[in-house]
NUVO-697782 format. One line per 2 residues: their letters; for each residue x, y, z of N, C-alpha, C. Coordinates in Angstrom, 3 decimals. Atoms other than C-alpha are relative to their C-alpha. Layout:
A> X:Y:Z:X:Y:Z:X:Y:Z ~ ...
***
This chain:
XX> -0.693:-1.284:0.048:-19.464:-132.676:56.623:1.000:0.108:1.150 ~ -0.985:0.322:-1.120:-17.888:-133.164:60.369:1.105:-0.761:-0.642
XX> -0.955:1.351:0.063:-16.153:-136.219:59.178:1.192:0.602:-1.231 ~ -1.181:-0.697:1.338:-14.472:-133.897:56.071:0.727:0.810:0.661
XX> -1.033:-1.177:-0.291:-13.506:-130.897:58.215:0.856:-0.694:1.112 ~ -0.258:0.693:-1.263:-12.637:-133.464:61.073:1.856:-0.646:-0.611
XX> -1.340:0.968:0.690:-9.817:-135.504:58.259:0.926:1.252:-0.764 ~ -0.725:-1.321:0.699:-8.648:-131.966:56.680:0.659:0.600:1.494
XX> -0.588:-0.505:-1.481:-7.659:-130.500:60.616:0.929:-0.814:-0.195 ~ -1.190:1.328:-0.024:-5.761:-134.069:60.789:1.229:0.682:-0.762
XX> -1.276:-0.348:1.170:-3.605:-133.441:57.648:1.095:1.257:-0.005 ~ -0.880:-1.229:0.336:-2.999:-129.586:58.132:0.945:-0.406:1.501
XX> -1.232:0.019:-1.591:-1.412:-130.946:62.227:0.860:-0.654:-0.426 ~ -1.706:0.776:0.410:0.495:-133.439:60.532:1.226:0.696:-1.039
XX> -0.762:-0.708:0.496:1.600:-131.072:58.016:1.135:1.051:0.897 ~ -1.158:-0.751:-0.577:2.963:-128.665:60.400:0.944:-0.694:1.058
XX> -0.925:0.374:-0.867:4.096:-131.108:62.674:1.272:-0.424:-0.890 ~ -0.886:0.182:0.915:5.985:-132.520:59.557:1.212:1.638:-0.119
XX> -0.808:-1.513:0.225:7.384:-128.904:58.907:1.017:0.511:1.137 ~ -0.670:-0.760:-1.590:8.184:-127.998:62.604:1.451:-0.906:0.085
XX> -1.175:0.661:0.124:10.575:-131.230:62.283:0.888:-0.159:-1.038 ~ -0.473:-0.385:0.954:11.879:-130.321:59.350:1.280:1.197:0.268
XX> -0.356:-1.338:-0.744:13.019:-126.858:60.776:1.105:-0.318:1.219 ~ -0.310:0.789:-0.903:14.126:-128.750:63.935:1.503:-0.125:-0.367
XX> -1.349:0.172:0.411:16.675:-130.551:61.822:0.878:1.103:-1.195 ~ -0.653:-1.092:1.032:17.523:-127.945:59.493:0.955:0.763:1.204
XX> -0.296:-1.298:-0.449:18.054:-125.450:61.992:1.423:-0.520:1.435 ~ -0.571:0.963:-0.772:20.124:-128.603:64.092:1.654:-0.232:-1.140
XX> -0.674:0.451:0.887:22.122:-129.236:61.040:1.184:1.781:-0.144 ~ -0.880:-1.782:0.154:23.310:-125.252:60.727:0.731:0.391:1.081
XX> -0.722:-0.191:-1.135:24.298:-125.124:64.152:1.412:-1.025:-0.022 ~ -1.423:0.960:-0.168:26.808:-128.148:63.605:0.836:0.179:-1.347
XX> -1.484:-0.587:1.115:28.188:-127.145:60.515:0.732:1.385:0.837 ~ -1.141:-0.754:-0.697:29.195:-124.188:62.406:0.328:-0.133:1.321
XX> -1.199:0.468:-1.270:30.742:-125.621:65.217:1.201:-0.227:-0.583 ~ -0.951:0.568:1.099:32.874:-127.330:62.402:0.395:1.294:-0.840
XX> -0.750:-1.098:0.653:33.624:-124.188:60.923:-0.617:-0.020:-1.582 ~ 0.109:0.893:0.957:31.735:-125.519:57.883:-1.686:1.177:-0.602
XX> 1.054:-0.658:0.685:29.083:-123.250:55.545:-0.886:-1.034:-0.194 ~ 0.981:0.686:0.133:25.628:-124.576:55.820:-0.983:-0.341:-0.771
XX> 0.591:-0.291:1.484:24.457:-123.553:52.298:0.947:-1.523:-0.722 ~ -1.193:0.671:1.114:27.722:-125.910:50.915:-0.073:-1.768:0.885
XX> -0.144:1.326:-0.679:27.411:-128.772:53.706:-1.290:-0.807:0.551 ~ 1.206:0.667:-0.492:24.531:-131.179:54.670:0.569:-1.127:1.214
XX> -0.453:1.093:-0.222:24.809:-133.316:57.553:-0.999:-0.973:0.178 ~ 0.063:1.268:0.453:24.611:-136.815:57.304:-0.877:-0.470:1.455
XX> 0.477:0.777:-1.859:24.027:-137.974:61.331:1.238:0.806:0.732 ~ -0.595:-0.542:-0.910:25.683:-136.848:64.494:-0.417:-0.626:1.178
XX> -0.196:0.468:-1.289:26.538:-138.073:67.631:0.082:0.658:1.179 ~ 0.276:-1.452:-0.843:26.087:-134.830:69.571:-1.393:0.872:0.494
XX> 0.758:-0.438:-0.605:23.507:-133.688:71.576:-1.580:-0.806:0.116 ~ 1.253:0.647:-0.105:19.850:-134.794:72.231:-0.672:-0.580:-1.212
XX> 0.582:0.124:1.156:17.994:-136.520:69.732:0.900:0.016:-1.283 ~ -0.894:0.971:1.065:21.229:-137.564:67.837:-0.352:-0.961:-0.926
XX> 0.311:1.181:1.060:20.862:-139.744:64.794:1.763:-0.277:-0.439 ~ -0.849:0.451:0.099:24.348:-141.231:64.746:0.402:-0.973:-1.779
XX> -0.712:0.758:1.269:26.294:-142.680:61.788:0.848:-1.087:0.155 ~ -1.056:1.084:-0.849:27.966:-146.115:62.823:0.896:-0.559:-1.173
XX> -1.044:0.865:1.173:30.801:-147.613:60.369:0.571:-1.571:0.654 ~ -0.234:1.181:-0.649:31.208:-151.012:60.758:0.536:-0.630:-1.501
XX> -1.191:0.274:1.159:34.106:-151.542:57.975:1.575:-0.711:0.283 ~ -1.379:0.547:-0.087:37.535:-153.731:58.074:-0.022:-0.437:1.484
XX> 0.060:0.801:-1.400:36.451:-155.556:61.550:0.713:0.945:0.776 ~ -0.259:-0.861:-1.185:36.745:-151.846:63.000:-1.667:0.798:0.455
XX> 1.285:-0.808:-0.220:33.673:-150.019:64.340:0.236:1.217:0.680 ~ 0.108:-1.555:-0.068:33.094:-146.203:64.940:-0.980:0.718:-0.411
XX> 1.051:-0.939:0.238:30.705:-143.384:65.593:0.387:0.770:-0.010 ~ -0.473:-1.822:-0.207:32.024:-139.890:64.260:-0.955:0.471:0.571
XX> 1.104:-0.731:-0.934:30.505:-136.993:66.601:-0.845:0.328:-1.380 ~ 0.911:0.003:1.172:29.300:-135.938:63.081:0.790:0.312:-1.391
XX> -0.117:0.446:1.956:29.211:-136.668:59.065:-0.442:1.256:-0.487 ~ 0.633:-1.863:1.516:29.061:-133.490:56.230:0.010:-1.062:-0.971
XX> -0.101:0.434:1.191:28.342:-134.395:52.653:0.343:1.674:-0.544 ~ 0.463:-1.417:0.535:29.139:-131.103:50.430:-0.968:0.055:-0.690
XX> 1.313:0.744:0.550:26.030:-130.949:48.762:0.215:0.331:-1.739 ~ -0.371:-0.095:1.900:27.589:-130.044:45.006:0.824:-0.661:-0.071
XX> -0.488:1.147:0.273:30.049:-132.544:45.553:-0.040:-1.310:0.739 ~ 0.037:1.445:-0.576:31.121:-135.951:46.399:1.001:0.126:1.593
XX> -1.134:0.263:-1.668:33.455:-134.978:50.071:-1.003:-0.182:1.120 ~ 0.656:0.355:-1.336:32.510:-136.174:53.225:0.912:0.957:1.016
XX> -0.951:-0.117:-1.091:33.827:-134.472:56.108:-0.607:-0.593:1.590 ~ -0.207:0.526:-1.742:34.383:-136.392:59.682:0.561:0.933:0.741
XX> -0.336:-0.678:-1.272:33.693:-134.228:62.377:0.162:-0.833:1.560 ~ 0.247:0.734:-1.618:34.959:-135.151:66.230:0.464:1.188:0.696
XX> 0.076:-0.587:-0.923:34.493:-133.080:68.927:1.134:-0.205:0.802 ~ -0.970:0.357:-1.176:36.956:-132.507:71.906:-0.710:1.125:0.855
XX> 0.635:-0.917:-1.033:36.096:-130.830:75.219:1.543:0.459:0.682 ~ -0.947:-0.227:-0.552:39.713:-130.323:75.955:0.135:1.442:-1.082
XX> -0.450:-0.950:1.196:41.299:-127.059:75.091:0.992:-0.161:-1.391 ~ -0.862:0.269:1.102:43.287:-126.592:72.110:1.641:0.435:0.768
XX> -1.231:-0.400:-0.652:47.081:-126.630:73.133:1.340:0.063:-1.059 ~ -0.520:0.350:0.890:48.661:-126.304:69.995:0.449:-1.169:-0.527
XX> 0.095:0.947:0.998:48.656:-129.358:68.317:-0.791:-1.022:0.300 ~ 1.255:1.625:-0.135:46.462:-132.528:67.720:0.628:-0.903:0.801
XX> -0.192:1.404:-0.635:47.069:-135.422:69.766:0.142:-1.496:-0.461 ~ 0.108:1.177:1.230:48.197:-138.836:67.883:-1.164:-0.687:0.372
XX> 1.443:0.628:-0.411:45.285:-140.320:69.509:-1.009:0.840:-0.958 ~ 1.089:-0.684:0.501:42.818:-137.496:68.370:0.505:-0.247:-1.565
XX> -0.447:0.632:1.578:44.757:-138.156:64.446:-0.399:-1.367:0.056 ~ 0.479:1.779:0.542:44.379:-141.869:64.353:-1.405:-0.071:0.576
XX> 0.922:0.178:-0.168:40.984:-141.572:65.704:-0.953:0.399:-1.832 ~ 0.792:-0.782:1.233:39.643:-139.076:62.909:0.801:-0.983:-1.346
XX> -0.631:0.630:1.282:41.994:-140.929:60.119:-0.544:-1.259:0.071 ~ 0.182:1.196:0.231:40.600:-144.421:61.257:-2.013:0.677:-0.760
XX> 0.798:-0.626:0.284:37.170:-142.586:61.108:-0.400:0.345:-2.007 ~ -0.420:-0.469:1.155:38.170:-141.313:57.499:-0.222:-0.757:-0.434
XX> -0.708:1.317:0.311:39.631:-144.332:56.199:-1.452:-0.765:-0.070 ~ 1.319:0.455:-0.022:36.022:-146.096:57.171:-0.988:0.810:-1.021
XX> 0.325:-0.291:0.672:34.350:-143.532:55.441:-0.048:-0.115:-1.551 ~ -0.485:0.649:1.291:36.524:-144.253:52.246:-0.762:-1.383:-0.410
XX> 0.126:0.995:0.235:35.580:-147.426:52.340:-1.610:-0.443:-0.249 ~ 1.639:0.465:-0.424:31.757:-147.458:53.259:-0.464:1.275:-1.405
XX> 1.061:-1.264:1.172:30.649:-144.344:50.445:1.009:0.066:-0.976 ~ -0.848:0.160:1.369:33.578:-144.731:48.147:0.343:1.967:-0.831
XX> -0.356:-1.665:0.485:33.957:-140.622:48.447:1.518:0.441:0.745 ~ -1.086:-0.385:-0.638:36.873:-138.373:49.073:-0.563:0.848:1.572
XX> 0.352:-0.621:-0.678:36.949:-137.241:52.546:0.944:0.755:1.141 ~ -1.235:-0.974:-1.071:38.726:-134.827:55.346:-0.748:-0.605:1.297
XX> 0.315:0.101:-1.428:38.392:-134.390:58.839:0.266:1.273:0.939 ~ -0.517:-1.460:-0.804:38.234:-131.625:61.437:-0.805:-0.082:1.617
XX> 0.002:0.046:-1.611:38.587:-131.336:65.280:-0.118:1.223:0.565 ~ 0.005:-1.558:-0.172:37.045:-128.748:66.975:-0.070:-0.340:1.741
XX> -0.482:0.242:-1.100:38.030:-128.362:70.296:-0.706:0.832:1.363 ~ 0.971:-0.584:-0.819:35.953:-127.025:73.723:0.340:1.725:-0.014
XX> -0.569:-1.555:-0.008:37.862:-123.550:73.291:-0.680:0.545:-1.644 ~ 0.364:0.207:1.424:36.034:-123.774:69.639:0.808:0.457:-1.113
XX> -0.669:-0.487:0.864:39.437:-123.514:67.910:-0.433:-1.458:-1.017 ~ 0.034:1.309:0.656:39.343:-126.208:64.646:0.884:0.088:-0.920
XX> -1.001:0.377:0.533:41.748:-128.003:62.749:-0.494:-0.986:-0.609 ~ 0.201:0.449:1.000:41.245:-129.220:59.637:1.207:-1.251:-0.055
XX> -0.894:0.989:0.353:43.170:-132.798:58.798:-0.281:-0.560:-1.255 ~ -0.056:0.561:1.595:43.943:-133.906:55.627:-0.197:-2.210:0.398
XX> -0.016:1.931:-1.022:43.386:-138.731:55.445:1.487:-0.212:-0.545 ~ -0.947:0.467:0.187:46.146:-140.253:55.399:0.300:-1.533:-0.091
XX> 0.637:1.930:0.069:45.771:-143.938:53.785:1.147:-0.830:0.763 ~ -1.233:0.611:-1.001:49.270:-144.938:55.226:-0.444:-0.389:1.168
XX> 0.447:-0.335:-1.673:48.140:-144.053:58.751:-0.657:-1.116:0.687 ~ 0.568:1.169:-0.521:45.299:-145.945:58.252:0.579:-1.846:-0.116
XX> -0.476:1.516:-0.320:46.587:-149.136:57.133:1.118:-0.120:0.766 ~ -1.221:0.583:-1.117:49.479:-149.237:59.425:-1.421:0.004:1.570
XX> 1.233:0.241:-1.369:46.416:-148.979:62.277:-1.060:-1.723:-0.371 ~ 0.917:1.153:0.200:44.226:-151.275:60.844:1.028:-1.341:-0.304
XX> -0.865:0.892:-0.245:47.509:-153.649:60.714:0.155:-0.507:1.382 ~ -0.471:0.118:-1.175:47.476:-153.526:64.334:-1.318:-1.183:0.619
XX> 1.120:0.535:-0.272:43.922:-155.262:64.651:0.096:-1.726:0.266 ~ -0.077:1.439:-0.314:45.200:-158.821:64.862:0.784:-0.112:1.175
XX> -0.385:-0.588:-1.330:47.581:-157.657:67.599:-0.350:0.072:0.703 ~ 0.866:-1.166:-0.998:44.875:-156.001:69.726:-0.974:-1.774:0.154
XX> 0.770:1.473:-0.267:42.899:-159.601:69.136:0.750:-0.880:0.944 ~ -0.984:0.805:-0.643:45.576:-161.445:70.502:-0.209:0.513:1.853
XX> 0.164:-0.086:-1.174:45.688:-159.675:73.584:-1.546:0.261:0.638 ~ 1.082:-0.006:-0.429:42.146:-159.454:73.961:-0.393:-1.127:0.310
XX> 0.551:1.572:-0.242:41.497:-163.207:73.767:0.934:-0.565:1.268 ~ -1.130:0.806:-1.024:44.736:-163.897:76.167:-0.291:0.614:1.474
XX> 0.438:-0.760:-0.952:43.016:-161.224:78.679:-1.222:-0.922:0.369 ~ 1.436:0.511:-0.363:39.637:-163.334:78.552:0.413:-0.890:0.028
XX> -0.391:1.883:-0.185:41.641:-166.905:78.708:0.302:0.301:1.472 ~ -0.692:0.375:-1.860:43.212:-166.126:82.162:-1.119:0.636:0.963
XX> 1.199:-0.665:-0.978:39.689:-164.068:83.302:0.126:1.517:0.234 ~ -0.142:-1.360:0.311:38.782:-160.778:83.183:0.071:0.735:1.007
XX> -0.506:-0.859:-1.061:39.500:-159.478:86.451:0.635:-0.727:0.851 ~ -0.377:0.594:-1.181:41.927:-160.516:89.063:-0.426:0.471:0.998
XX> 0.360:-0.673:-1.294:40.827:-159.688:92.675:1.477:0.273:0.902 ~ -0.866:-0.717:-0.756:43.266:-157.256:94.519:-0.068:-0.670:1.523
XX> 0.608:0.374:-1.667:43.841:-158.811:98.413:0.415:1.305:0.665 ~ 0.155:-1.071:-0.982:43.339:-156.308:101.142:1.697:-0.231:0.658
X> -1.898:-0.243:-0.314:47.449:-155.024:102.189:-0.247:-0.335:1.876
***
């Protein structure tokens, strides 16, 4: 009789511990859709690269690699949206850096889930800006990748640091 009420206690702690982490991420997941500006009834996320106990989303597509801060699915359709964070204010307009980041971002996405997807930058002042992908963008970036090899290998042929002499 011990040994029954002893394995029934078990089940109901794991149940709520199950539940409590459930809640956890639910209630983790609602907070980052609205950072993103993003209804939490219409958006699920995927992983995130933001805050403690992150579960990250890594793309490792077209010999580029990338971790958006965080992935949406809508949950009645097929869009993804790539969220990235900034801690800078917003100063009226995006930064081509902060665009070709989120579009290479994108672009990976395309490629790895075969869905349509956006992107949106929300910025430490928590204004956000929605970006449309732009496949151009990306392949003129991901053109650049044999380029970027080149000088990476010609940086590690002559040694990767010179030593400065004292003036």
């Amino acid at each position: 009789m011990n040994t029954s009420i002893s394995i029934l206690a078990l089940i109901v702690i794991v149940l709520l511990v199950l539940c409590g982490l459930t809640a956890l991420r639910a209630s983790r997941s609602t907070r980052l859709c609205g950072l993103f500006r993003l209804d939490a009834k219409q958006y699920q996320l995927l992983g995130t690269d933001l805050g403690r106990n992150a579960g990250p989303i890594r793309l490792l597509v077209d010999g580029l690699i990338g971790v958006p801060d965080a992935l949406f699915r809508k949950r009645d359709g097929d869009l993804l949206i790539v969220g990235e964070a900034k801690s800078r204010h917003y100063r009226g307009r995006v930064t081509l850096y902060e665009r070709y980041q989120v579009t290479l971002y994108m672009g990976m996405c395309i490629k790895r889930y075969g869905k349509p997807v956006a992107g949106r930058i929300r910025y430490g002042c928590g204004h956000v800006v929605p970006l449309s992908y732009d496949p151009e963008i990306y392949r003129q970036l991901k053109s650049l990748i044999p380029q970027y090899e080149k000088v990476v290998a010609s940086f590690r042929a002559k040694g990767s640091r010179t030593r400065r002499q004292p003036a």
